[in-house]
C-alpha positions as CSV (number, residue, x, y, z in Angstrom):
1,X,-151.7,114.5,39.3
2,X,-149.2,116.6,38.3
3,X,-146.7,115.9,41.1
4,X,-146.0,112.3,40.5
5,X,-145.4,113.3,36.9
6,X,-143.3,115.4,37.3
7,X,-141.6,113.7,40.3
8,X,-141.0,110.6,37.9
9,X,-139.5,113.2,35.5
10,X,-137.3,114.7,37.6
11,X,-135.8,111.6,38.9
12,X,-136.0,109.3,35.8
13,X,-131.5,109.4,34.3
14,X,-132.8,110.9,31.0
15,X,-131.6,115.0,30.5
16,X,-134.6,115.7,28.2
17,X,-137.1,114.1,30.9
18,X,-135.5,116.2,34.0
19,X,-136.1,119.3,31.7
20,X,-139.6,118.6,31.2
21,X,-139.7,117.9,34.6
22,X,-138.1,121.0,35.7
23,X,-140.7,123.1,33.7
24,X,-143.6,120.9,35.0
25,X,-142.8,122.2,38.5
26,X,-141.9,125.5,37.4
27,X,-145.3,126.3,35.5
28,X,-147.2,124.6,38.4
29,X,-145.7,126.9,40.9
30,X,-144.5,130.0,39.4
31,X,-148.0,132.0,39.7
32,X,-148.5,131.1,43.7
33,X,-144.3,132.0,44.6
34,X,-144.9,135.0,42.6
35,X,-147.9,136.1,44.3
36,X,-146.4,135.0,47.7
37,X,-143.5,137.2,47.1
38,X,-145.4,140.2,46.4
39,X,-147.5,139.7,49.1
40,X,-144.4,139.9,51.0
41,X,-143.3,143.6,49.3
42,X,-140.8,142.4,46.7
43,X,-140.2,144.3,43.5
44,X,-140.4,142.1,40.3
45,X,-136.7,142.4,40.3
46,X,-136.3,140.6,43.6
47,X,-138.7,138.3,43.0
48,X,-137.2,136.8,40.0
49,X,-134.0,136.5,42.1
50,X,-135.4,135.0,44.5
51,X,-137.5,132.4,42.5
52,X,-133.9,131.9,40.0
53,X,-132.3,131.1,43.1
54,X,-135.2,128.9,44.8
55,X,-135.9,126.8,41.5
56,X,-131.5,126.3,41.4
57,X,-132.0,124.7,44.5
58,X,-135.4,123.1,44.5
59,X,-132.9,121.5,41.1
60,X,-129.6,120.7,43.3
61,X,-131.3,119.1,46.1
62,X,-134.6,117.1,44.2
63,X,-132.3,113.8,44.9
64,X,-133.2,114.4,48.4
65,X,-136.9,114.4,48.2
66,X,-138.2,110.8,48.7
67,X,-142.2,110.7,47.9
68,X,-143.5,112.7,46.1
69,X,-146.3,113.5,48.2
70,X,-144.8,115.9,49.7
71,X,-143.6,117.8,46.7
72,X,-145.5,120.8,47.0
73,X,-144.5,121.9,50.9
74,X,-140.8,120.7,50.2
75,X,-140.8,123.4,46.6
76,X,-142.7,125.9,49.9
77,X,-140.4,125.2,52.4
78,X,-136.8,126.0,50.1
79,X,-138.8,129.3,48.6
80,X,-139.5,130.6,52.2
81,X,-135.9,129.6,53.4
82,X,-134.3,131.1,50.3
83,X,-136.8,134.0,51.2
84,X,-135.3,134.1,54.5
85,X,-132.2,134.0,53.2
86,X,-132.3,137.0,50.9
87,X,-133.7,139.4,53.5
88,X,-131.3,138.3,56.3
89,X,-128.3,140.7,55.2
90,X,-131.7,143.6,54.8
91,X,-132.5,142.9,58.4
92,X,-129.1,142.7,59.9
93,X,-129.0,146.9,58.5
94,X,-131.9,147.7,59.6
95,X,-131.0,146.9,63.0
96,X,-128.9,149.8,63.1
97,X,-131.9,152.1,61.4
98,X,-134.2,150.7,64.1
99,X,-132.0,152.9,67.0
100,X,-132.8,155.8,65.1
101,X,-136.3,154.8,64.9
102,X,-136.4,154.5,68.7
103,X,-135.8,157.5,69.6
104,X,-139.1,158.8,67.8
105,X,-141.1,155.7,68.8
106,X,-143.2,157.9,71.2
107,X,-144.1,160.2,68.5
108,X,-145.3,157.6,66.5
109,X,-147.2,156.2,69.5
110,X,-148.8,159.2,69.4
111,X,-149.5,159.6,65.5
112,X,-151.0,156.0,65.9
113,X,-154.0,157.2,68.5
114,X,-154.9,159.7,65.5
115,X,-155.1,157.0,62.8
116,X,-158.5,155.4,62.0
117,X,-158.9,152.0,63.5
118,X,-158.2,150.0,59.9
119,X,-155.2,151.8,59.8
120,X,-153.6,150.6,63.2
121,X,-154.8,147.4,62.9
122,X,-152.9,147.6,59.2
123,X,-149.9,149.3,60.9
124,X,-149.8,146.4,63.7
125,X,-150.0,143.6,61.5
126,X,-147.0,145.1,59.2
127,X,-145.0,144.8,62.4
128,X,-146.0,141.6,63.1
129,X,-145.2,140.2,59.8
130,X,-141.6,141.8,60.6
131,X,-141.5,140.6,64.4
132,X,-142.4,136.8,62.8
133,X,-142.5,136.7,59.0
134,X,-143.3,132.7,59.0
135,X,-146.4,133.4,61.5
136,X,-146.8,136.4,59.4
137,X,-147.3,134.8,55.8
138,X,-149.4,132.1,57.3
139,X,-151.6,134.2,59.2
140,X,-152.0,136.4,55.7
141,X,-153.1,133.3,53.8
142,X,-155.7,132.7,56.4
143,X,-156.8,136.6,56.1
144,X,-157.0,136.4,52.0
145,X,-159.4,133.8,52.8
146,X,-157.4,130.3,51.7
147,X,-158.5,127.5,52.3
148,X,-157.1,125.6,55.8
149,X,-155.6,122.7,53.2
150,X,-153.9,124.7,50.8
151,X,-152.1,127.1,53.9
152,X,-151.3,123.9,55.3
153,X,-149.6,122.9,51.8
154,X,-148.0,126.4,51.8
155,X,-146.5,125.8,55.4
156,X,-145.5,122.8,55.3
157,X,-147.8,121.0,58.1
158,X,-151.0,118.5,58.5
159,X,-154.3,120.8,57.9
160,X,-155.6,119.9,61.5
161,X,-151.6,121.4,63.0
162,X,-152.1,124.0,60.6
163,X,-155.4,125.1,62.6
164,X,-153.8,125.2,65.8
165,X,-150.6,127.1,64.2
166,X,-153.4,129.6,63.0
167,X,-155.1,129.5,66.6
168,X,-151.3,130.0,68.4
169,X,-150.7,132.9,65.8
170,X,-153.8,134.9,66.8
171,X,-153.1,134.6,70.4
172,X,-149.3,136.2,69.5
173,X,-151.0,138.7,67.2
174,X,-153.1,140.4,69.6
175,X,-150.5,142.6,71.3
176,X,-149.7,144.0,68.0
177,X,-153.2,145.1,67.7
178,X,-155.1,145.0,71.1
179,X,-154.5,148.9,71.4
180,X,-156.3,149.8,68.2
181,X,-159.2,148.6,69.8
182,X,-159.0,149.8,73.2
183,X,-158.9,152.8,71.6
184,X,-162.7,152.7,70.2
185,X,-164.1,151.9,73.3
């Protein structure tokens, strides 16, 4: 179990022993925060940013963490907050972009009944995953066909709350969608 060793490692007072630690948690992770941060839309620039700056303070704060069972959704929870934290001065400008986008909303609207029905569905989900990009990323793992235990992992919660997050999250999801298929009826 890969956790507790390198848990042990990570907390033990020798330098060369947090290193190997460091890197234990690194390798063990690396492949599933890349592949959650281009999921997201980040270039491989951004993404190594954002996993510098994650592992820093997955480093600065390990004291904190008390058990090491929960490891894995504590390393989850600091790469979606950093996450967070990089796009919140992106957002804050877009605000400003989105009354420009307002004003042409209706044309859109309209562009939208012309699209195929994958398409809309595609185009409501996107704005979903901006509207609530936590909902958003779980409800993506659940798509790409995860397993229920290792989105619960990736979120942070119990595999049965996880199922009822997933069940709340449809419910929210269907305005974003419900007009695509109205419109094949």
């Amino acid at each position: 179990m890969w956790q507790k060793d390198c848990f042990d490692l990570i907390k033990s007072n020798a330098p060369e022993d947090k290193n190997k630690g460091i890197e234990i948690l690194y390798e063990n992770n690396k492949i599933k925060f890349e592949g959650f941060l281009f999921n997201r839309g980040f270039k491989k620039e951004q993404i190594e940013e954002i996993l510098q700056e994650s592992f820093i303070k997955i480093f600065k704060s390990f004291n904190t963490l008390k058990d090491f069972n929960t490891l894995e959704s504590w390393c989850w929870r600091i790469l979606r907050n950093t996450t967070n934290d990089y796009l919140s001065p992106i957002i804050k400008g877009r605000e400003g972009i989105k009354k420009l986008e307002s004003e042409t909303e209706e044309a859109a609207l309209e562009d939208n009944q012309n699209d195929s029905q994958s398409d809309c569905v595609s185009k409501g989900l996107q704005e979903f995953n901006l509207a609530e990009p936590d909902r958003g990323y779980a409800l993506q793992l659940q798509l790409d066909n995860y397993p229920i235990t290792e989105v619960a992992i990736r979120i942070g919660r119990t595999p049965a709350a996880t199922k009822e997050y997933l069940s709340q999250i449809r419910k929210k999801v269907a305005p974003f969608i419900e007009h695509c298929l109205e419109n094949d009826e």
